[in-house]
C-alpha positions as CSV (number, residue, x, y, z in Angstrom):
1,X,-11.8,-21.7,-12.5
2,X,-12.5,-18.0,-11.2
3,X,-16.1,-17.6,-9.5
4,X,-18.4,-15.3,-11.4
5,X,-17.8,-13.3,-8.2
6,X,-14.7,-12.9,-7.9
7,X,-14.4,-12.4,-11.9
8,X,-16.7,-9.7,-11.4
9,X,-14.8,-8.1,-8.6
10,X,-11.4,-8.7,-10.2
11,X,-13.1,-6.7,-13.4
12,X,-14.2,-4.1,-10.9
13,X,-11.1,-3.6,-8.9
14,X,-8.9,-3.4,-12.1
15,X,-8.6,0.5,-12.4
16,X,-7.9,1.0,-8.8
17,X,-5.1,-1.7,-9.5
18,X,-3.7,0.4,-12.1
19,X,-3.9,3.9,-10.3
20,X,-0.8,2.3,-8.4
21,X,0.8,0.2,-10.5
22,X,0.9,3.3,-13.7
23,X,2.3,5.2,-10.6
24,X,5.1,2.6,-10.1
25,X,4.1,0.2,-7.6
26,X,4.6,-3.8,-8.3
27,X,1.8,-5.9,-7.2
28,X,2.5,-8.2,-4.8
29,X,-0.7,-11.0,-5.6
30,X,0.4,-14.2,-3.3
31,X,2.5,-14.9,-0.6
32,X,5.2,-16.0,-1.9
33,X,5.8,-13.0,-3.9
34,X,5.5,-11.1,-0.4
35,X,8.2,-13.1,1.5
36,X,10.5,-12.6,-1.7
37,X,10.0,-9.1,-1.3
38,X,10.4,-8.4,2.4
39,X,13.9,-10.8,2.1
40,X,15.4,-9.8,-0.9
41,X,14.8,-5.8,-0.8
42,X,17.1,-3.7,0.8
43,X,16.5,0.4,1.3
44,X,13.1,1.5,2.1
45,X,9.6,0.4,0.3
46,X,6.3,2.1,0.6
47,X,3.6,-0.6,1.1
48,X,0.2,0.4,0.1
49,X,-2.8,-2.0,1.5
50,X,-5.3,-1.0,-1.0
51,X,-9.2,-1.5,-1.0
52,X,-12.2,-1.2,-3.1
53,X,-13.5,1.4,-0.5
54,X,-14.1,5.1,-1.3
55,X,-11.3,6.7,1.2
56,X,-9.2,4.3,-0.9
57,X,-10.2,5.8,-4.1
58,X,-10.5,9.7,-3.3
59,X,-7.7,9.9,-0.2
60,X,-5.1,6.7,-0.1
61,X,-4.0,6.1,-3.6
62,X,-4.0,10.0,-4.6
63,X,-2.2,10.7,-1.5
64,X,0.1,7.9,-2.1
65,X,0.6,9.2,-5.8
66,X,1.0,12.5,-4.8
67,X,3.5,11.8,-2.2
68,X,5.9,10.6,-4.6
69,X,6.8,14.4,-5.9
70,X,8.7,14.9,-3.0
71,X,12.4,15.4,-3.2
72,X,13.2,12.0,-1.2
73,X,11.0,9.1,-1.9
74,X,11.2,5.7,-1.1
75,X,13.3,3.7,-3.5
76,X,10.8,0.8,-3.7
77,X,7.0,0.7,-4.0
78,X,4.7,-2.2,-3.7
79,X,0.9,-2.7,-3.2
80,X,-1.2,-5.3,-1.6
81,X,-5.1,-5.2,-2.4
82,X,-7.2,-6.5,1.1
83,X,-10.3,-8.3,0.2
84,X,-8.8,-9.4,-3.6
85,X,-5.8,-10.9,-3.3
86,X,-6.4,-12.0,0.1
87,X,-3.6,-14.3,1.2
88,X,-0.7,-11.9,-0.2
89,X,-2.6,-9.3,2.1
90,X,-2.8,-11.6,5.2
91,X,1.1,-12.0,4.5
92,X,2.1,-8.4,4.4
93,X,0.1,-7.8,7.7
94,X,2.2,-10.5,9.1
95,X,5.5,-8.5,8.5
96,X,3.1,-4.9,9.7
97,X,3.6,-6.9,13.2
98,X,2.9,-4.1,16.2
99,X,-0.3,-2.7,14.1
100,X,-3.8,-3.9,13.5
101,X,-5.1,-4.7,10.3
102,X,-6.1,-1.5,8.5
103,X,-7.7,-1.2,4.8
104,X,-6.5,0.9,3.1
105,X,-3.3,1.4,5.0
106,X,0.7,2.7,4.4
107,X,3.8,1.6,5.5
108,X,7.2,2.7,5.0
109,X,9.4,0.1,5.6
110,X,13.7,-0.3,5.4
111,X,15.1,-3.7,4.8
112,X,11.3,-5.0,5.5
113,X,11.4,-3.3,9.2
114,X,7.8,-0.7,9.9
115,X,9.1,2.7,10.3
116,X,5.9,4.7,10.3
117,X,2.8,3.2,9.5
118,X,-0.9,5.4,9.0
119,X,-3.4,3.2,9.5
120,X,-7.5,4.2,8.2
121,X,-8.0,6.3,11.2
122,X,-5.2,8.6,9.5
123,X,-6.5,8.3,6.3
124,X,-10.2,8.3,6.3
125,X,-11.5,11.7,7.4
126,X,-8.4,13.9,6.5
127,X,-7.6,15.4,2.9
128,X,-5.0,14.3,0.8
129,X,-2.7,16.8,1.8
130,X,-2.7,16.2,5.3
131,X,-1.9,12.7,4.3
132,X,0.7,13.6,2.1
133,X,2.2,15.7,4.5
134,X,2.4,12.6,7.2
135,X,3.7,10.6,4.1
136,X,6.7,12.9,3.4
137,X,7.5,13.9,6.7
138,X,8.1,9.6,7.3
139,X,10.3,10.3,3.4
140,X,12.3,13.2,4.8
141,X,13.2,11.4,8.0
142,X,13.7,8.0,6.4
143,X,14.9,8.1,3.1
């Protein structure tokens, strides 16, 4: 049985869940779902770690959205959510190897290998379009 805490927070963090996932990421809620992802996907993935904080809600998932008009794109898109689903998270950073744990973060991966990765410090304190820009610059080279 859920915690009235963790209820509450799972009630909380619903609509920044669905930002992503009506944008067409899958959610990737445990580990195992994780290391079936990173083994079984082939191409390149965009792996958003997203957070309850405000540079996720007005600057990572809008920029991560936004991104997605570009003429190449990634041809899979997955979220984690750090401080809910907290083991699938701790998972996904163990594939990010070579960069420190970073909520929210984004990673464009091919065949589960970290191409370019923009950690907070790229995200938090720059406008969407300047993260959009370092988004599709990593799709233009990459995919």
């Amino acid at each position: 049985m859920m915690n009235p805490y963790e209820a509450y927070m799972k009630e909380i963090s619903q609509p920044m869940r669905d930002e992503l996932t009506k944008a067409g990421f899958s959610e990737l809620t445990t580990p195992a779902s994780v290391d079936e992802f990173i083994s079984s996907t082939k191409g390149t993935s965009l792996v958003v770690v997203n957070s309850v904080c405000g540079c996720a809600a007005g600057l990572a998932r809008p920029s991560a959205r936004e991104s997605l008009a570009n003429e190449k794109k990634p041809e899979h898109l997955v979220t984690v959510f750090a401080g809910q689903d907290r083991e699938a998270t701790s998972r996904m950073r163990d594939y990010l190897e070579g960069y420190e744990p970073s909520s929210p973060s984004m990673a464009l991966l091919k065949d589960g290998q970290v191409l370019h990765f923009i950690p907070r410090e790229e995200i938090e304190d720059h406008d969407v379009e300047e993260i959009v820009s370092n988004l599709t610059s990593a799709y233009n080279e990459h995919c």
